[in-house]
C-alpha positions, -999 to +999 in steps of 0.1 A: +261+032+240+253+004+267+225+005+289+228+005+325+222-035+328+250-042+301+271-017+318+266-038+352+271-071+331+302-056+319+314-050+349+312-076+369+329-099+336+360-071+345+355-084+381+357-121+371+388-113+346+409-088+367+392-082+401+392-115+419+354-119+417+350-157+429+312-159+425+285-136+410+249-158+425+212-149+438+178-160+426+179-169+386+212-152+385+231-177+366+220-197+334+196-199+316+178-165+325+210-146+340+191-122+361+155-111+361+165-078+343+199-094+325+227-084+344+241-113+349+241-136+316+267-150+302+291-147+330+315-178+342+308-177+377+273-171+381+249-195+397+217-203+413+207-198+445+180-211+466+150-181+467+161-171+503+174-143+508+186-147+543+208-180+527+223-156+499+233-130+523+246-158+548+264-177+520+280-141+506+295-142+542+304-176+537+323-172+510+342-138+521+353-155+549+368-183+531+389-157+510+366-155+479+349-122+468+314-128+460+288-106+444+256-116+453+218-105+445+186-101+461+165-099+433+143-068+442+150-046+474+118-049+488+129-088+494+159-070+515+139-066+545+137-099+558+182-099+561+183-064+577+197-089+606+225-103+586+232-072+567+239-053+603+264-084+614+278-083+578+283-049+581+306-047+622+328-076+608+355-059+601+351-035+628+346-059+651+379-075+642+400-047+647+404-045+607+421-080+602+390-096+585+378-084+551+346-083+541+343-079+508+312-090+494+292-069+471+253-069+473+236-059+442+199-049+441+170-030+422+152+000+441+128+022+435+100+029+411+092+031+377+083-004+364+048-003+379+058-031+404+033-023+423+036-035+464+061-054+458+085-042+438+085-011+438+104-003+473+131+020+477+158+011+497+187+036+504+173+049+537+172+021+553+208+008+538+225+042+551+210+030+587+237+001+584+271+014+598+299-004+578+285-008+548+288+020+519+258+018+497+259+035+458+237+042+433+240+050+399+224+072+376+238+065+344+256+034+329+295+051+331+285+054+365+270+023+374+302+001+359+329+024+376+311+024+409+305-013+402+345-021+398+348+003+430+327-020+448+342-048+438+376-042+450+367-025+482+374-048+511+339-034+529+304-050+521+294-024+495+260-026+485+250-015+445+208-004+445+204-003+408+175+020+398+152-002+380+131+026+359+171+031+342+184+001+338+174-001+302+183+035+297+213+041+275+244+063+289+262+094+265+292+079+271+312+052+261+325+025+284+361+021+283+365-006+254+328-011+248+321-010+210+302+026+197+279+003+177+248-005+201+240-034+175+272-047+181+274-048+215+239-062+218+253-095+195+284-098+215+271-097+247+231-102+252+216-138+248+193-145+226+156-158+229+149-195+228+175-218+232+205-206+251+224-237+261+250-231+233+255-192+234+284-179+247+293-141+252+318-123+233+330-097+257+347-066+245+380-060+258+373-038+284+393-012+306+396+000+340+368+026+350+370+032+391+342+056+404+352+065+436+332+057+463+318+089+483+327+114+452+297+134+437+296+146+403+290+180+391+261+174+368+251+210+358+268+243+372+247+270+387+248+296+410+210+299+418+203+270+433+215+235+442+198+205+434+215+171+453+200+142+440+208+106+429+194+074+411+163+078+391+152+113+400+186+123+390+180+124+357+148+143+359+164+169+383+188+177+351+163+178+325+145+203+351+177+226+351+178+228+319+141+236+313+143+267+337+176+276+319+161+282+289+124+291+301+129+314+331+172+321+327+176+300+359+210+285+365+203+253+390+237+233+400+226+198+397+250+171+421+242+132+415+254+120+454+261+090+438+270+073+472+249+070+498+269+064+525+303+077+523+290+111+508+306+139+494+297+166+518+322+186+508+309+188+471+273+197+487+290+224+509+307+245+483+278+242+462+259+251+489+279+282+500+279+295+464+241+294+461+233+297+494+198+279+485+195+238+486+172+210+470+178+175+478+155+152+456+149+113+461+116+086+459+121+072+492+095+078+513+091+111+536+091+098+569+132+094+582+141+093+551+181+101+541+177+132+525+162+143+558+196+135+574+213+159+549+188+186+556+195+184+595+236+186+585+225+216+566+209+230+589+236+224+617+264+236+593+254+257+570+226+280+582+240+315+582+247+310+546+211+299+539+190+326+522+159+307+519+144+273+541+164+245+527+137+217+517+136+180+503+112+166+480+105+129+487+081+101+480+045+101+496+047+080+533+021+054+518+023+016+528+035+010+490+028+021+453-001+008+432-002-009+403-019+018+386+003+043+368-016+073+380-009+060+420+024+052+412+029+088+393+015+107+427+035+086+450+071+098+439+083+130+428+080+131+389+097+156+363+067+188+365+067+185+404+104+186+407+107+215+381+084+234+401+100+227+433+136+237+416+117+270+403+100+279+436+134+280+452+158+294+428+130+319+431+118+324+466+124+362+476+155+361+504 
């Protein structure tokens, strides 16, 4: 099975073959490295930019403009912050135009923790991405995931923005991608560059198939009808394993949802989860102060309160000016697997 980062690689090869992708650049993005975690080697149309961010977001636009379809990277989202100009102008092009200029540039991105980055790169990102009206922002939690919502991305004629959590990008998915070879060997020789000298590798890609995740569709991740648990990204994963732990320990049945975009979302899938269960989780690491989970407790709240039986609640990062190197600060600064079980216990639990 492919990791997350040779399921993004995969994808955006599909984009350059079938999609129309005209140029796939950022910081170390084309050869030799092809990406600081890999996503991009081997690929015809990557290059290197400049490191400026403002210049990668400004040439994206460039490029859209002149009828290409660029994916472009900033190579941690905590180097985001300094474009959160140009992503707000990218973002009203097409509104601003009435709808008769596309914008179709895809910004891909790593967020969150889990690679002890420490202050700098360990910044999550999606709350202040949801705050830019016209873009639709995604995140993946698994590798089937990442390259159908990638190939979703690509062909959407919005800027879509991909934050790739970084603690799962080496993770490997349960599920094959459509034409991807079942031998994890194999696909690592076809497709991943070796060490050393790389000036005469070339990739041998797979022929690969069509996989569309549409954009603003949850997926059912575990059925319940105690609680739900809404979640996405890396803590998706752990809100899962925490289902099934109080499954078997405590006869618990949690329904887990992975949002898997940001911005559109899938309220409807939140609302009939929510009315069956009548009790509601939502887990991210961003941190707690106006963060987006806060934005779907409020809609809760507004919609949904005479079918609550106990407070909704969201379990966020710690509002702390970053995470430290340390393992233990970065462990206590977003939610982990034993604190989200007990928070998924405590309200499967809580006496209505």
């Amino acid at each position: 099975m492919a990791t997350m980062v040779q399921a993004v690689r995969m994808a955006l090869h599909y984009g350059e073959e079938h999609l129309g992708v005209t140029d796939v650049f950022g910081q170390d993005v084309g050869p030799p490295l092809g990406g600081v975690f890999t996503a991009t080697q081997g690929l015809k149309t990557a290059w290197n930019s400049p490191l400026d961010e403002r210049g990668i977001i400004g040439a994206a636009m460039g490029i859209a403009y002149a009828g290409g379809r660029p994916v472009c990277e900033i190579q941690f989202c905590d180097y985001g912050f300094n474009t959160i100009d140009l992503l707000k102008v990218a973002g009203n092009q097409r509104w601003a135009g009435a709808g008769n200029y596309d914008m179709p540039i895809v910004l891909m991105t790593p967020s969150g923790s889990g690679i002890r980055g420490s202050l700098y790169h360990s910044h999550s990102f999606e709350s202040w991405a949801s705050r830019l009206a016209g873009w639709k922002i995604v995140m993946p939690s698994n590798p089937l995931d990442a390259y159908g919502l990638m190939l979703s991305a690509i062909a959407d004629p919005n800027p879509v923005m991909v934050l790739l959590p970084k603690a799962l990008l080496r993770m490997r998915g349960d599920q094959l991608l459509p034409g991807e070879p079942a031998n994890e060997a194999a696909l690592k020789d076809m497709i991943d560059a070796p060490l050393g000298d790389r000036t005469r590798w070339q990739p041998r890609w797979p022929e690969l198939g069509p996989h569309f995740v549409a954009l603003g569709e949850a997926s059912l991740v575990r059925e319940g009808t105690h609680a739900t648990v809404v979640s996405y990204g890396r803590t998706l994963p752990l809100c899962a394993q925490a289902a099934d732990q109080l499954r078997d320990e405590d006869s618990l049945e949690i329904e887990v949802l992975d949002l898997r975009s940001i911005f559109p979302y899938d309220w409807s899938a939140i609302s009939r989860s929510l009315e069956k269960t009548g009790r509601i989780l939502i887990v991210n690491e961003d941190t707690e102060v106006t963060n987006f989970g806060e934005h779907l407790l409020r809609r809760v709240i507004d919609e949904h309160f005479y079918e609550l039986v106990v407070r909704p609640r969201v379990l966020m990062g710690k509002h702390v000016p970053g995470i430290g190197l340390n393992q233990e600060y970065e462990r206590n600064t977003v939610p982990q697997l034993p604190r989200i079980k007990d928070a998924m216990r405590e309200l499967a639990t809580e006496e209505a």
